[in-house]
C-alpha positions as CSV (number, residue, x, y, z in Angstrom):
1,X,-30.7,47.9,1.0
2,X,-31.4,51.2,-0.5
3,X,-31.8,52.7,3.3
4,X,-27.7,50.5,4.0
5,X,-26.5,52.8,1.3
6,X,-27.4,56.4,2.5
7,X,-24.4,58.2,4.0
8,X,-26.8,60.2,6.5
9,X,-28.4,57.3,8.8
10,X,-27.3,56.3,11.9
11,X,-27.1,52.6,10.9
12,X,-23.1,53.1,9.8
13,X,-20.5,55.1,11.2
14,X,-17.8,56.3,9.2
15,X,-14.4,55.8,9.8
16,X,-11.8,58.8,10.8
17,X,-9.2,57.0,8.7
18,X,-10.6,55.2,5.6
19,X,-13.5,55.1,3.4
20,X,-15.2,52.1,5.1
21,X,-18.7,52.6,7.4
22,X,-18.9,50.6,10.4
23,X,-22.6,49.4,11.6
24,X,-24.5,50.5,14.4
25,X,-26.3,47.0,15.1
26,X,-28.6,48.9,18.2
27,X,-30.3,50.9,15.3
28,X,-30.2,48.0,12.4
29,X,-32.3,46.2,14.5
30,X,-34.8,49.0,15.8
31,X,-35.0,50.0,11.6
32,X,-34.9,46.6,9.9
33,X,-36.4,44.4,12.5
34,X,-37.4,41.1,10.8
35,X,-39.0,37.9,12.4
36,X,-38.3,35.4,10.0
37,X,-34.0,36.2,10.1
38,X,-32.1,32.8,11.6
39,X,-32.0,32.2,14.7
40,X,-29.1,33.0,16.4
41,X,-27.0,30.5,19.0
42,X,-23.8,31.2,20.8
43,X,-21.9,30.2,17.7
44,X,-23.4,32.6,15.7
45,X,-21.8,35.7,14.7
46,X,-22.5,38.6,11.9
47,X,-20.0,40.2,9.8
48,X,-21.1,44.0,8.2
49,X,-19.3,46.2,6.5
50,X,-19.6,49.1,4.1
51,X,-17.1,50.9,1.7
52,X,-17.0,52.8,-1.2
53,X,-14.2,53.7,-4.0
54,X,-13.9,54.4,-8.0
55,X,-13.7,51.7,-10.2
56,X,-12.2,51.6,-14.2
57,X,-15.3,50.5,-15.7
58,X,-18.4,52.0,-16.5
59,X,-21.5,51.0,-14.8
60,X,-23.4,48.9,-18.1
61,X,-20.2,47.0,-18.0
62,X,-20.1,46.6,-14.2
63,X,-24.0,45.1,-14.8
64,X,-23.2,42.9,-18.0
65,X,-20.2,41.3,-15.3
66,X,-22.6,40.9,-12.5
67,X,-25.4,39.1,-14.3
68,X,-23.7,36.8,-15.9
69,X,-21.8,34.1,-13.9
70,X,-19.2,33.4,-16.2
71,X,-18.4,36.7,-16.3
72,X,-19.2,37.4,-12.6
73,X,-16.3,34.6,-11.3
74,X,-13.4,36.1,-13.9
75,X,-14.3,39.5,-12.9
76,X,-13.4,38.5,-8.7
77,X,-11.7,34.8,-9.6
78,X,-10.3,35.2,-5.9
79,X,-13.4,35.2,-4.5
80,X,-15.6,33.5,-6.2
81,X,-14.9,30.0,-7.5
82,X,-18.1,28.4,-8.6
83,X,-21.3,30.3,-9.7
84,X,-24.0,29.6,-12.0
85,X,-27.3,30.8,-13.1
86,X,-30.5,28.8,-11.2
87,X,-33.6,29.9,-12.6
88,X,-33.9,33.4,-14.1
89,X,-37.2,35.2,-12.4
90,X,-37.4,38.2,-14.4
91,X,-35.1,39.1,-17.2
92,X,-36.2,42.8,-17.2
93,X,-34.5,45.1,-19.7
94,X,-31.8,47.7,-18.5
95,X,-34.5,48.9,-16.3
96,X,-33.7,46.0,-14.1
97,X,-34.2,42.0,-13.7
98,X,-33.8,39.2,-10.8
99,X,-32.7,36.0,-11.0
100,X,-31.6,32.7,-8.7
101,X,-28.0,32.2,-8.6
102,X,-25.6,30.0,-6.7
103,X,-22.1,30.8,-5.6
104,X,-18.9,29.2,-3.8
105,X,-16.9,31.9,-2.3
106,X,-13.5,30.8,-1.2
107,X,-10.0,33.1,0.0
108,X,-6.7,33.1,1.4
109,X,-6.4,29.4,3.0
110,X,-7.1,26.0,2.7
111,X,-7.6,26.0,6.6
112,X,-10.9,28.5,5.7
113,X,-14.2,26.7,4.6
114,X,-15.5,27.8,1.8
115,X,-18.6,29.6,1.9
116,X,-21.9,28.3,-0.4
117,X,-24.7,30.5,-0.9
118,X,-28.2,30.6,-3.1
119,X,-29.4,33.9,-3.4
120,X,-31.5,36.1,-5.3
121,X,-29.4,39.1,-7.3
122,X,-32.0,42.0,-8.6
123,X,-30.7,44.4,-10.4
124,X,-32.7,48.1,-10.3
125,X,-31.7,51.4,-11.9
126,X,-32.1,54.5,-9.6
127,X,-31.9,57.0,-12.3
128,X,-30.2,58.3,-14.9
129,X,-26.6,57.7,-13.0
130,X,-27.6,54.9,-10.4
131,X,-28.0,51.4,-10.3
132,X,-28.3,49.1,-7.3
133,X,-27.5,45.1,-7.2
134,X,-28.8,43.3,-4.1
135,X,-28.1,39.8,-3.1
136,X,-30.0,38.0,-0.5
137,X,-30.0,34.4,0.7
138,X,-32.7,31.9,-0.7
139,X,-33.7,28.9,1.7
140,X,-31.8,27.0,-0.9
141,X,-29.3,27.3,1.5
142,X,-30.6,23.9,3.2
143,X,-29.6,22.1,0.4
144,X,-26.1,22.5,1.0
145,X,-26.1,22.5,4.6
146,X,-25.1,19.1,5.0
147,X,-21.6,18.0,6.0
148,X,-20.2,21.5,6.3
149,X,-18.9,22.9,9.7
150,X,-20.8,26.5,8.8
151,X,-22.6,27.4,6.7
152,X,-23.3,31.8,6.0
153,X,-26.9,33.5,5.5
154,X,-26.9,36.8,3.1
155,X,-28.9,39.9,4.8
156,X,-29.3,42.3,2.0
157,X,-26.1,42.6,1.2
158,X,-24.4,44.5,-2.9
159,X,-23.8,47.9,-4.1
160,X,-24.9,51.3,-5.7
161,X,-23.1,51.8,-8.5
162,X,-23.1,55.8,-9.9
163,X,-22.0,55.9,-13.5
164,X,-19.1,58.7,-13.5
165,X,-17.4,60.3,-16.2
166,X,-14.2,58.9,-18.6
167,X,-15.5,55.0,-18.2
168,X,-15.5,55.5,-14.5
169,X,-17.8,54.2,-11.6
170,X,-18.8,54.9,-8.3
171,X,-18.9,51.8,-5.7
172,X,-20.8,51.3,-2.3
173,X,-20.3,48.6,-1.4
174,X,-22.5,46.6,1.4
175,X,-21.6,43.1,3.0
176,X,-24.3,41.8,6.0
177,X,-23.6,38.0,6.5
178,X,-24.5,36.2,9.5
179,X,-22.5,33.3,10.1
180,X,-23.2,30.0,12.4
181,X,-20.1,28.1,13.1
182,X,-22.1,24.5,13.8
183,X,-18.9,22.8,14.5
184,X,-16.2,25.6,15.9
185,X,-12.5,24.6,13.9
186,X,-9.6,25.1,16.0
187,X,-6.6,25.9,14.5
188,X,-3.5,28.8,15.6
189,X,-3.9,30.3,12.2
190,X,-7.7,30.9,11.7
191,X,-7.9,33.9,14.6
192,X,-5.2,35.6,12.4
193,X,-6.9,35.1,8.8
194,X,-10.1,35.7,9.6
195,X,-11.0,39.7,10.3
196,X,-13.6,41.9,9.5
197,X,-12.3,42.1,6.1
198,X,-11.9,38.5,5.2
199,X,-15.0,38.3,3.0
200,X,-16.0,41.9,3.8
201,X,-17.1,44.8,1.4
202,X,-13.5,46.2,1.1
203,X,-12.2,42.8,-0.3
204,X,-14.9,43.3,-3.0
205,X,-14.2,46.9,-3.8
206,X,-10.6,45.8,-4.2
207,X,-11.0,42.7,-6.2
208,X,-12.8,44.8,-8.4
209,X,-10.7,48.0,-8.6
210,X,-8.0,45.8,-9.6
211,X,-9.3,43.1,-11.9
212,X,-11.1,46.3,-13.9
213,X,-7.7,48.0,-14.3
214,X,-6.4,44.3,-15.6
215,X,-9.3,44.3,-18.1
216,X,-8.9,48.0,-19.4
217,X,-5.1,46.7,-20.2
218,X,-6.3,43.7,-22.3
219,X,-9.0,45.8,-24.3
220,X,-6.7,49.1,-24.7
221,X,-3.5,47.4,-25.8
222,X,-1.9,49.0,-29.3
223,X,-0.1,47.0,-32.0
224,X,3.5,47.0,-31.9
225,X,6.5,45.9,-33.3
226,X,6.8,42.0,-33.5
227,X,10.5,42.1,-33.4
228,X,10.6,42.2,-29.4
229,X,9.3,39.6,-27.8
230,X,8.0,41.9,-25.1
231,X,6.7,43.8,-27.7
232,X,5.0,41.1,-29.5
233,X,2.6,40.7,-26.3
234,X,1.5,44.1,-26.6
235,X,-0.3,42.7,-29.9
236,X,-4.2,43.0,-28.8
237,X,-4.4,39.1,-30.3
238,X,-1.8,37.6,-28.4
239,X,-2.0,40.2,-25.6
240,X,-5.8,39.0,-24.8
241,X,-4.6,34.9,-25.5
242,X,-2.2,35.1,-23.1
243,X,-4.4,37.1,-20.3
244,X,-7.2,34.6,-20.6
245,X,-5.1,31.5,-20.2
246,X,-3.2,33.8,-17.5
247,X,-6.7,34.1,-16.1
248,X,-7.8,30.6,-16.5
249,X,-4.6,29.7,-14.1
250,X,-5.4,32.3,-11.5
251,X,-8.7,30.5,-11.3
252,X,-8.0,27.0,-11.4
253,X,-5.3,27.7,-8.4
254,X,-8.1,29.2,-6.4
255,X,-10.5,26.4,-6.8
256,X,-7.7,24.0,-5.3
257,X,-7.7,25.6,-2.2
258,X,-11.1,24.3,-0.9
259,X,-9.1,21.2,1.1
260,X,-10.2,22.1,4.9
261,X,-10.1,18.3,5.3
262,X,-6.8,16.7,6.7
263,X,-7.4,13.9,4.2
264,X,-6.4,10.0,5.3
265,X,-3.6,9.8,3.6
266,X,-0.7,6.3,4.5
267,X,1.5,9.3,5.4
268,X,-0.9,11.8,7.0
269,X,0.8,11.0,10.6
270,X,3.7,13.0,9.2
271,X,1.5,16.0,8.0
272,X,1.2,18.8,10.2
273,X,-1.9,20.1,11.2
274,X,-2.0,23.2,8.7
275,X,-1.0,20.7,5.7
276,X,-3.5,19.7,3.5
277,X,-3.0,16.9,0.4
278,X,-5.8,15.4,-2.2
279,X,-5.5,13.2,-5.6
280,X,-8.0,13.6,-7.8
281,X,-8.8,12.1,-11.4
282,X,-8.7,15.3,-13.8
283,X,-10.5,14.7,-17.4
284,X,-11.1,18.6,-18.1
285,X,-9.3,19.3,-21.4
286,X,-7.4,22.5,-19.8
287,X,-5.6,20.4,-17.7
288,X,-3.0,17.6,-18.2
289,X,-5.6,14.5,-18.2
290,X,-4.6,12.1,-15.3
291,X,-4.1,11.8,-11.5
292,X,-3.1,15.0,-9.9
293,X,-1.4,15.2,-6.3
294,X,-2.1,18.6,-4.8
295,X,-0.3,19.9,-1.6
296,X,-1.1,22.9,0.5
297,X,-0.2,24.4,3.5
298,X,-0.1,27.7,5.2
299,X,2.8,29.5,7.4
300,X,3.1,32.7,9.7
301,X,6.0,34.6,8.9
302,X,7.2,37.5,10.4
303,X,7.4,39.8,7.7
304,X,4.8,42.5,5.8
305,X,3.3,40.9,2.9
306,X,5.2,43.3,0.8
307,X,8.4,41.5,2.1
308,X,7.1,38.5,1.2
309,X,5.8,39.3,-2.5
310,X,9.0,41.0,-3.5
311,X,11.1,38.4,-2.5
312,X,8.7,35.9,-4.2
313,X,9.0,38.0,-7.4
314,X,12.7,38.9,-7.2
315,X,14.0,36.5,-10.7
316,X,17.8,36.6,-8.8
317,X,16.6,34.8,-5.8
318,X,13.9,32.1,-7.4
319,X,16.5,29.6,-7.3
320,X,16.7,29.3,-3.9
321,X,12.9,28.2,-3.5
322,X,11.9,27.2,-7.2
323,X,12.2,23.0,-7.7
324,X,11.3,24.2,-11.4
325,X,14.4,26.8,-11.6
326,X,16.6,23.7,-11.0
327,X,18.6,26.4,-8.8
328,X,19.7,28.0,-11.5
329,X,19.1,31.8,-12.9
330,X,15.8,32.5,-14.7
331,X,15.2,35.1,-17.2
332,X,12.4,37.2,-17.7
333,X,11.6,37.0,-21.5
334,X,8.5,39.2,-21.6
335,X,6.0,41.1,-19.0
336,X,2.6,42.4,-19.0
337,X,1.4,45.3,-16.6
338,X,-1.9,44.7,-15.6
339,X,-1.9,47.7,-13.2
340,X,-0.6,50.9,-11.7
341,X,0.7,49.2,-8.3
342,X,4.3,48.2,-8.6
343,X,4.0,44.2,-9.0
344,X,1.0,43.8,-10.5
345,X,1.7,41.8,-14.1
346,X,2.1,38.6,-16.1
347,X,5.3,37.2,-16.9
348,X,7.3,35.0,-19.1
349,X,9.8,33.7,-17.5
350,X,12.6,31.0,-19.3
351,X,14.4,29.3,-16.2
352,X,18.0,27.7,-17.3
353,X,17.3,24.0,-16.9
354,X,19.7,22.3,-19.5
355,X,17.5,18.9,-19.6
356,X,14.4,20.8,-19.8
357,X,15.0,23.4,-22.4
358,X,11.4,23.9,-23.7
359,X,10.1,24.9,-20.7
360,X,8.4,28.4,-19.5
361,X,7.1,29.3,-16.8
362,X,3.9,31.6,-17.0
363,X,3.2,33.4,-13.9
364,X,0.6,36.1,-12.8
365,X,1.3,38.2,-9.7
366,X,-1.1,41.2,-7.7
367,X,-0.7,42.6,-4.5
368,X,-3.4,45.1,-3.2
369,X,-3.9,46.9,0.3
370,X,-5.2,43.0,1.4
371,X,-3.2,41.0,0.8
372,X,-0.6,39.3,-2.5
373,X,-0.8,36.2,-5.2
374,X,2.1,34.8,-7.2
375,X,0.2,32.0,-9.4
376,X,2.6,30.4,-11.9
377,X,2.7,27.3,-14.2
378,X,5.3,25.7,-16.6
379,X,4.0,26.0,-19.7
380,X,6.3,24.5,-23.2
381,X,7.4,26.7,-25.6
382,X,5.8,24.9,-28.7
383,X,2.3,26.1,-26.8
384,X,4.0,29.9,-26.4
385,X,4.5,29.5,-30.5
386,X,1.0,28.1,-30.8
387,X,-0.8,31.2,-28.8
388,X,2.2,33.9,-30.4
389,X,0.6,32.3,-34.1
390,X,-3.2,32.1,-33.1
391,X,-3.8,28.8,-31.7
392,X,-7.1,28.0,-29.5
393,X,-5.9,29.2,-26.1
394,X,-9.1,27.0,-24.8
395,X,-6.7,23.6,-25.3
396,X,-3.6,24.8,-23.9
397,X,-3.1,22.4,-20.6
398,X,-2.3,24.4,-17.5
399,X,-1.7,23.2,-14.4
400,X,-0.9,25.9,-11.2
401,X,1.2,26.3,-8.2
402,X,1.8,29.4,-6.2
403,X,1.2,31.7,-3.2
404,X,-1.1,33.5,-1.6
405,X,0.1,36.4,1.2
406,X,-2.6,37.6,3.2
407,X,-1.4,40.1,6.2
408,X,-2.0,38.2,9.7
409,X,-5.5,40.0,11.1
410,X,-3.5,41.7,13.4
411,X,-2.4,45.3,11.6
412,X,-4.0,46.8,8.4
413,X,-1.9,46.7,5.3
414,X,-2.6,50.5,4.6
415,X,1.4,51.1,4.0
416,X,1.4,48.1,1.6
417,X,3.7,49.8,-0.9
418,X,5.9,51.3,1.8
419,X,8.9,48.1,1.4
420,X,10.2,48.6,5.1
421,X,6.6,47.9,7.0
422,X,7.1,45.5,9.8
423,X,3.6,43.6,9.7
424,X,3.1,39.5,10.3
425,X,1.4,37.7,6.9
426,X,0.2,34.3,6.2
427,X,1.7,32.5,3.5
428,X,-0.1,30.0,2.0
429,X,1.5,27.6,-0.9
430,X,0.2,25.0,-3.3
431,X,1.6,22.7,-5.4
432,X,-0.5,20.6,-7.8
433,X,1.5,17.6,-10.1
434,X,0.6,15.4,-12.3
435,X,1.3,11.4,-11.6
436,X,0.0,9.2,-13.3
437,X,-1.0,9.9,-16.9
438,X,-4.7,9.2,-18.1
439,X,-4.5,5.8,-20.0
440,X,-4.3,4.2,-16.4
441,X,-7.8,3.6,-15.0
442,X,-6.6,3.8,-11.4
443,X,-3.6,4.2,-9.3
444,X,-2.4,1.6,-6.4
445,X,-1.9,2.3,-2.6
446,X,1.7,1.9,-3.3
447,X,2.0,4.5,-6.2
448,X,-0.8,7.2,-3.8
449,X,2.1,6.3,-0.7
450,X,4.8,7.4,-3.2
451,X,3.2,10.6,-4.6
452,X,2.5,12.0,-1.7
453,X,5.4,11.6,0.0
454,X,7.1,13.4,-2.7
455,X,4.5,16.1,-3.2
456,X,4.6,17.0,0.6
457,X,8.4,16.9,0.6
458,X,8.6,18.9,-2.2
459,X,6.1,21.6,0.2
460,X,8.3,20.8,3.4
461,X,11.3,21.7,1.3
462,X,10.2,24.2,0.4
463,X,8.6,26.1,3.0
464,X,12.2,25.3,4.7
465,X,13.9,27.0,2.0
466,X,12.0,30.1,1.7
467,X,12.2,30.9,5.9
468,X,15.7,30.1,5.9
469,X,16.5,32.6,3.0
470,X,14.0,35.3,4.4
471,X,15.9,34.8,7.9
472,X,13.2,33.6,9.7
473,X,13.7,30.1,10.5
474,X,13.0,29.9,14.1
């Protein structure tokens, strides 16, 4: 690993255009030769990458993040969706430790599996400046092998992180995965959302550059006058409530999206092959307890992902796509700026629904140079009052919908904030509602007939709607 990161080997080639190093597999091999790797088959295929940029956090925070898993899925919650702590090996000091850990790493679609790995991280510090984390599969892997169409195996894969000045950090970050597709899926959208950089090292430099600059908002923020409401979210109290249920929604959204199944559904004959729809029973206290109908499907549109976010965050135009806006004008009652890239903040946003007066919407939205999210939720305004007052954010019931734009695999996104790029994206949409409230033990065929009808209306609809305003219906 240490050998991955050197800028003056011949196992990575730098690109002429960007801070990313492709890899030289001819000279890999010859220099890391190793007889007990998988075996390789004709479905087997490896995905390497290496880049490097500056992150906003300093590199004992970067460590405290990475060991912990808790810590480790809020600090890349789209990535990452499960992880936990197996065994800890060697708890070391801040001279370095290794431990067992397990992760679920899912992005972009429900048409992409999810990717499962146990793996030993070991942490080691350089000197004075430099720390290194290095991942690597653990046969563990066989465990959760069964029933999935792929499964990934972790080459020595992390980063070097150099501790620079003003909180800063220097990145490198490595990604070496071989991946065996056991059962190849065959779908028109998978060539154009999976790429080099799907679950490669830029996604992770990314993620991290822009989750840190999230974080340094929630710990830097300065009391102000409670007489705005914008203002009163720039209280460090209620600023940091509101992030961490913001978070909480971002995350939940992301878990959903791990439905690569078609599942057998009375109606599924009317699904298309890109929809996806699951019930489940839900009894976490976060969440509305109950039966919950989720619907997901993805779209190629023929517009730059930028085209696609700003029309998704434009307030004037949510009516036209928004069941929740009642297609009627919203207001935006209160933002926070979670970064320095146009677009990147939570919102408050009070549609006018005269029947449903109480109701919010909270919404987080990001875009980056891979790709956008606009996550939102209604939330009540007696639980705004609660968390503006100091209630335990940990109760408050969220339950997401939203959007994630990914560009098509076919251009980079390196002119993401230019507005008038012409690049293809991949929309993908979820909606998750609650139907049947939790004092019912079970739900009937007739009533599981019913919901999903609806649901996947309510996504047909909509995925009408938002091509026919955006021009691109045919």
């Amino acid at each position: 690993m240490a050998e991955l990161l050197k800028f003056d080997i011949p196992i990575s080639i730098e690109s002429s255009i960007s801070n990313e190093f492709l890899f030289n597999w001819e000279n890999y091999e010859e220099i890391f030769s190793n007889p007990n790797q998988p075996g390789e088959s004709p479905t087997t295929r490896f995905e390497s990458s290496k880049v490097y940029g500056v992150v906003p956090m300093n590199v004992i925070e970067l460590i405290q993040n990475f060991l912990d898993p808790i810590k480790w899925m809020n600090m890349v919650p789209t990535i990452v969706t499960k992880a936990r702590t197996v065994e800890v090996l060697d708890s070391g000091d801040l001279g370095g430790s290794m431990q067992l850990m397990y992760e679920k790493l899912h992005i972009l679609s429900p048409l992409v599996e999810a990717r499962n790995y146990y793996f030993i991280r070991y942490f080691r510090k350089l000197d004075e400046k430099t720390w290194i984390m290095v991942d690597v599969s653990y046969d563990l892997i066989k465990e959760i092998q069964s029933g999935e169409t792929s499964h990934a195996w972790k080459f020595p894969s992390g980063c070097a992180i150099q501790d620079l000045e003003h909180g800063e950090s220097r990145v490198t970050w490595i990604e070496h995965v071989q991946v065996d597709e056991k059962i190849p899926v065959h779908n028109m959208f998978l060539p154009l959302l999976i790429d080099r950089q799907t679950y490669g090292a830029k996604r992770w430099i990314v993620t991290l550059q822009r989750m840190c600059e999230r974080y340094s908002v929630e710990v830097g923020a300065t009391s102000l006058s409670r007489h705005d409401p914008k203002q009163v979210l720039n209280d460090p109290e209620i600023l940091e409530n509101i992030m961490q249920i913001s978070l909480r929604m971002v995350k939940r959204f992301c878990e959903i999206l791990s439905m690569t199944e078609k599942l057998d559904f009375p109606t599924s004959s009317k699904f298309k092959s890109e929809d996806r729809v699951s019930i489940r029973k839900n009894e976490d206290i976060t969440q509305q307890k109950g039966f919950i109908i989720t619907a997901a499907t993805s779209l190629w549109l023929p517009l730059s992902c930028r085209n696609v976010f700003n029309f998704l965050k434009d307030n004037n135009s949510r009516c036209q796509w928004d069941v929740l806006a009642g297609e009627n004008t919203v207001t935006e009652l209160a933002r926070i700026e979670t970064g320095c890239v146009p677009g990147n903040n939570i919102t408050i946003i009070q549609p006018y629904v005269p029947e449903e007066k109480n109701m919010l919407i909270l919404q987080e939205s990001a875009i980056d140079e891979l790709g956008a999210f606009l996550i939102y939720a209604p939330i009540d305004l007696s639980t705004v009052n609660s968390i503006f007052n100091g209630g335990d954010v940990n109760k408050v019931s969220i339950l997401p919908s939203g959007f994630i734009i990914c560009p098509d695999g076919r251009h980079n996104l390196d002119t993401y904030i230019t507005k008038n790029a012409q690049n293809g994206s991949i929309l993908t949409m979820a909606f998750q509602i609650l139907i049947c409230h939790a004092d019912n033990a079970s739900i009937s065929l007739k009533q599981q007939k019913s919901a999903v009808t609806s649901v996947h209306n309510l996504l047909s609809s909509t995925v009408l709607k938002i091509k026919a305003t955006l021009g691109c219906s045919d």
